[in-house]
LOKE-619964 format. One record per residue: residue in three letters; y, x, z of N, C-alpha, C, O in turn. Coordinates in nm, 4 decimals, m for minus. Example, Ala and Ser with C-alpha at 12.3 -4.5 7.8 and 13.67 -1.06 7.14 Angstrom:
# LOKE-619964
ATOM   resn       n.py       n.px       n.pz      ca.py      ca.px      ca.pz       c.py       c.px       c.pz       o.py       o.px       o.pz
ATOM    ala    m0.5690     1.3190     0.7800    m0.4500     1.2300     0.7800    m0.3300     1.3200     0.7800    m0.3319     1.4236     0.8465
ATOM    ser    m0.2250     1.2850     0.7080    m0.1060     1.3670     0.7140     0.0030     1.2900     0.7870     0.1138     1.3409     0.8039
END
This chain:
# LOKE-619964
ATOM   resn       n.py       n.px       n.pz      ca.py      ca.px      ca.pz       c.py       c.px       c.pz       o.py       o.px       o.pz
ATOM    unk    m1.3623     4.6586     0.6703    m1.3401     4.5188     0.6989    m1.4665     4.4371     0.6739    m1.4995     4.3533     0.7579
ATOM    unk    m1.5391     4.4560     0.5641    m1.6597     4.3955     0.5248    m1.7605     4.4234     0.6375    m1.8420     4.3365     0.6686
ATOM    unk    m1.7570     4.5439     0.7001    m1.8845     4.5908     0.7337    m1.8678     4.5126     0.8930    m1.9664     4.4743     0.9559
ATOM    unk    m1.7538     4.5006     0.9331    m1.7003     4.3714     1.0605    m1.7647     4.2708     1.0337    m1.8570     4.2362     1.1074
ATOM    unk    m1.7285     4.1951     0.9137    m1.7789     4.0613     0.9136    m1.9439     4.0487     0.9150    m1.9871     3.9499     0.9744
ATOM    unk    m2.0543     4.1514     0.8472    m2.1665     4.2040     0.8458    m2.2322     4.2309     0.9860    m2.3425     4.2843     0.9980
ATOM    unk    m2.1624     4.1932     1.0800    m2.2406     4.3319     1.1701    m2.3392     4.2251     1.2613    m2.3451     4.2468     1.3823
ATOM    unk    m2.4030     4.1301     1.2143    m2.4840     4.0459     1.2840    m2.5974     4.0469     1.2056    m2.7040     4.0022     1.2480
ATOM    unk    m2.5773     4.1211     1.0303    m2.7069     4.1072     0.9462    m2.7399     4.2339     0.9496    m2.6539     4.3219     0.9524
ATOM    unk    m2.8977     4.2646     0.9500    m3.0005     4.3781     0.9250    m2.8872     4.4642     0.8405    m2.7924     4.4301     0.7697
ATOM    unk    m2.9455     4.6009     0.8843    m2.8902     4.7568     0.8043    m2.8879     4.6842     0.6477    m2.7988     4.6362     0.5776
ATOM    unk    m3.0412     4.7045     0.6326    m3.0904     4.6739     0.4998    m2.9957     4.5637     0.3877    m2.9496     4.5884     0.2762
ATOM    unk    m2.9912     4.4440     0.4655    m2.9061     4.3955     0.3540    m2.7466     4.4298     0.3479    m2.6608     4.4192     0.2603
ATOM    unk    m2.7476     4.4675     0.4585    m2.5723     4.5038     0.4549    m2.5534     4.5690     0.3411    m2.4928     4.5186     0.2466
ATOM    unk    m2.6072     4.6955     0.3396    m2.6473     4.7837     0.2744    m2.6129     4.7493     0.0833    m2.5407     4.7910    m0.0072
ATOM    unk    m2.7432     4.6249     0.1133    m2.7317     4.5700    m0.0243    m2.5964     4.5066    m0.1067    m2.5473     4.5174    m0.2191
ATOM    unk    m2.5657     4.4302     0.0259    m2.4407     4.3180    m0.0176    m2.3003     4.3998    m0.0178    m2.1956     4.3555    m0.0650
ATOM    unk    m2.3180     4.5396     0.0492    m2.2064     4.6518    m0.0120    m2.2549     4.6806    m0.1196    m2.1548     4.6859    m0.1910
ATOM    unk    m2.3820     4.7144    m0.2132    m2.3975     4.7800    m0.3129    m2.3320     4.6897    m0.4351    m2.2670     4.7312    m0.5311
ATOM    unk    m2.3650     4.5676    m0.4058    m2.3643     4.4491    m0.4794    m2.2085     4.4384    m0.5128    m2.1840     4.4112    m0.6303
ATOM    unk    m2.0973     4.4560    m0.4258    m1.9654     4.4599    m0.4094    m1.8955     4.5853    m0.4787    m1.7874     4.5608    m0.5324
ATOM    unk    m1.9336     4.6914    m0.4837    m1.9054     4.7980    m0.5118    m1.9703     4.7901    m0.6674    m1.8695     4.7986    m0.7374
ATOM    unk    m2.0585     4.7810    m0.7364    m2.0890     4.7991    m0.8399    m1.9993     4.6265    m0.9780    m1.9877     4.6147    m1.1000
ATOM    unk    m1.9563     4.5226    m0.8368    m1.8936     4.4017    m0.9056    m1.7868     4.3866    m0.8968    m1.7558     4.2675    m0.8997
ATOM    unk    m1.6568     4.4968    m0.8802    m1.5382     4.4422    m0.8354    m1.4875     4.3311    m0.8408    m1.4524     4.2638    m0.7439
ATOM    unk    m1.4791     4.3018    m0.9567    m1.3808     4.2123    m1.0282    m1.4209     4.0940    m1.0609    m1.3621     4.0020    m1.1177
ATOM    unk    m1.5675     4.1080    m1.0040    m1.6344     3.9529    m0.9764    m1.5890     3.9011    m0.8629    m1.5762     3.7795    m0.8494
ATOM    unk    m1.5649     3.9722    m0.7855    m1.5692     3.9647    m0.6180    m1.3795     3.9599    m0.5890    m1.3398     3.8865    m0.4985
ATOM    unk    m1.2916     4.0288    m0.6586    m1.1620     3.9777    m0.6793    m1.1636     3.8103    m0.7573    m1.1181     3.7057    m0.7111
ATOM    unk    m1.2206     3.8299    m0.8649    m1.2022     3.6525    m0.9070    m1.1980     3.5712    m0.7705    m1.1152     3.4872    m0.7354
ATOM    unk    m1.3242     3.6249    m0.6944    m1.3354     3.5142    m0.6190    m1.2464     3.5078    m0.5188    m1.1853     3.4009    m0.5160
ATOM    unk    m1.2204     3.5785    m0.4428    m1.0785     3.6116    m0.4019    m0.9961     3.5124    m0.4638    m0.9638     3.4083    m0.4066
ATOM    unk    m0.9620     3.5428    m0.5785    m0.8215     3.4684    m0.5938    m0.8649     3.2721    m0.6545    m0.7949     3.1828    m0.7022
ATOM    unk    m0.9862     3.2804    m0.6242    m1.0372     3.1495    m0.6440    m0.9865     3.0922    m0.5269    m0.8885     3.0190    m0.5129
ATOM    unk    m1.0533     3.1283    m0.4577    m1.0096     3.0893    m0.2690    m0.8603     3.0840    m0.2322    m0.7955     3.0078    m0.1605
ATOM    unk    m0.8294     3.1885    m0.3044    m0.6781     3.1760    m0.2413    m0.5886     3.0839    m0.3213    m0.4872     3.0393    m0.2677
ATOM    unk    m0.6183     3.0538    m0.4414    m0.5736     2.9261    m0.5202    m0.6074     2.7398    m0.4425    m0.5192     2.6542    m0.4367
ATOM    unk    m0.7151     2.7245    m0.4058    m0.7637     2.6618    m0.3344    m0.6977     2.6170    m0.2121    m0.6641     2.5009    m0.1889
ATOM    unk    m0.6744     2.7646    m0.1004    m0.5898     2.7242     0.0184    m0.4521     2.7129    m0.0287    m0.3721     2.6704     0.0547
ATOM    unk    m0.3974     2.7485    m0.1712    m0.2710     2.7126    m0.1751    m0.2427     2.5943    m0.2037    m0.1260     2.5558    m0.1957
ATOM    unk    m0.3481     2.5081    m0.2448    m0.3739     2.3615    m0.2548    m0.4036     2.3076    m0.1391    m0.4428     2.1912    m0.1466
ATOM    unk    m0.3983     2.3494    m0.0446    m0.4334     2.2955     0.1111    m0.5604     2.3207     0.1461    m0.5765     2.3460     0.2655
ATOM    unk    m0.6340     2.3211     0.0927    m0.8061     2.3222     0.0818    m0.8311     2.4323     0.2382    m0.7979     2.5474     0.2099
ATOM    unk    m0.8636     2.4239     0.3377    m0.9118     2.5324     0.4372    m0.9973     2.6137     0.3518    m1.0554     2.5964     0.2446
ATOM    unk    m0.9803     2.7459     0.4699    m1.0218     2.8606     0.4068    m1.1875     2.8781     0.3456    m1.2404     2.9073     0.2384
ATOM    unk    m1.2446     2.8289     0.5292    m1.4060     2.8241     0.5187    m1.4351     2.7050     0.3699    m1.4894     2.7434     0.2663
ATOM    unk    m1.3823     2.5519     0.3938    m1.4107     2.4838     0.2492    m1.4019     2.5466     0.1554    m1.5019     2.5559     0.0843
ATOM    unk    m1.2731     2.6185     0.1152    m1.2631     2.6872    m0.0101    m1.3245     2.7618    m0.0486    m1.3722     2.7656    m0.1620
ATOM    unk    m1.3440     2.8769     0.0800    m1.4903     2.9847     0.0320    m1.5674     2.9371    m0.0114    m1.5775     2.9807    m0.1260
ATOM    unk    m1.7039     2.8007     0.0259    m1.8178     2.7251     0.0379    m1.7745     2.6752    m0.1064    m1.8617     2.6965    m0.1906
ATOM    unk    m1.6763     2.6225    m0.1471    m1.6508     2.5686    m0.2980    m1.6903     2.6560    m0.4037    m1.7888     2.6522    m0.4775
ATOM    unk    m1.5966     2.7337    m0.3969    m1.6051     2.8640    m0.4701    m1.7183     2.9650    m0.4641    m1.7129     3.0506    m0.5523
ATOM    unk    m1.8358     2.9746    m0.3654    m1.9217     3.0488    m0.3831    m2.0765     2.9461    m0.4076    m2.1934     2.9848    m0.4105
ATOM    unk    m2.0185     2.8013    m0.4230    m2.1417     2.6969    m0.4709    m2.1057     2.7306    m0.6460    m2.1835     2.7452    m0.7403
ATOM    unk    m1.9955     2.7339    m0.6419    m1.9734     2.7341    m0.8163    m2.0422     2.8695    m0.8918    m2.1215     2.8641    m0.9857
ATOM    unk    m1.9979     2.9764    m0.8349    m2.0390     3.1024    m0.8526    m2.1976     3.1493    m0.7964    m2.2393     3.2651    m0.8000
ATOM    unk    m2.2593     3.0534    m0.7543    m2.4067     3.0839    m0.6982    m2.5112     3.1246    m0.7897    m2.6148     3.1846    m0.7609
ATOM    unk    m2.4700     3.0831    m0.9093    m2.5798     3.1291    m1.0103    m2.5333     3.3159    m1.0376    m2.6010     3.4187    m1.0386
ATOM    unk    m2.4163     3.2933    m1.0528    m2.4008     3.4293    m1.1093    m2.4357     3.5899    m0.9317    m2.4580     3.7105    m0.9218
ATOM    unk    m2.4184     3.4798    m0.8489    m2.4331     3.5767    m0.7384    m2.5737     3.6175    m0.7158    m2.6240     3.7266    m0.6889
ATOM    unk    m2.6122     3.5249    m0.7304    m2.7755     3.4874    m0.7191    m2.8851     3.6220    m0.8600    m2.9815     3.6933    m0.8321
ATOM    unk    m2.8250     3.6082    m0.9769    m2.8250     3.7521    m1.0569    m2.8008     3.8560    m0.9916    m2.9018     3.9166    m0.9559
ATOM    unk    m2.7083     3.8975    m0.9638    m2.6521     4.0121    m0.8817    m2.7518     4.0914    m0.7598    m2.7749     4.2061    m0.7217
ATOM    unk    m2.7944     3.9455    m0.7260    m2.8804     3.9766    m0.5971    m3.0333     4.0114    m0.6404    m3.1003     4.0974    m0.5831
ATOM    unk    m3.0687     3.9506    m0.7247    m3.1985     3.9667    m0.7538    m3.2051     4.0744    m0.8489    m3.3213     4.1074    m0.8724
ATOM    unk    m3.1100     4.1453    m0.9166    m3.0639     4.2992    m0.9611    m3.1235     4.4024    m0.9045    m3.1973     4.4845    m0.9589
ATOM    unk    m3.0848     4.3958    m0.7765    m3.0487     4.5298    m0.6240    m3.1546     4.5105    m0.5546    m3.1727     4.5739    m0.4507
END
């Protein structure tokens, strides 16, 4: 499913942003259920994502510069 939404970015980072997912589950579930708390407040999906991954940008932003 991930690798669908991916398929417009380079091998290379795909690559990465699976490694990044796979080694963070349960960072990457929080956020999940961040979002989905959000649209149960009405909030659209795309807003809610963009909310929730401005809040979490520092810690993603680690992750990335990790890998």
């Amino acid at each position: 499913m991930i690798e669908s939404k991916l398929k417009d970015v380079p091998k290379e980072e795909q690559e990465k942003i699976l490694n990044i997912i796979e080694k963070n589950p349960d960072f990457f579930n929080q956020i999940g259920e961040e979002v989905k708390k959000r649209m149960d407040r009405g909030e659209d999906q795309m807003s809610a994502t963009m909310s929730v991954m401005k809040e979490r940008q520092d810690e993603l932003k680690r992750m990335l510069d990790k890998s």
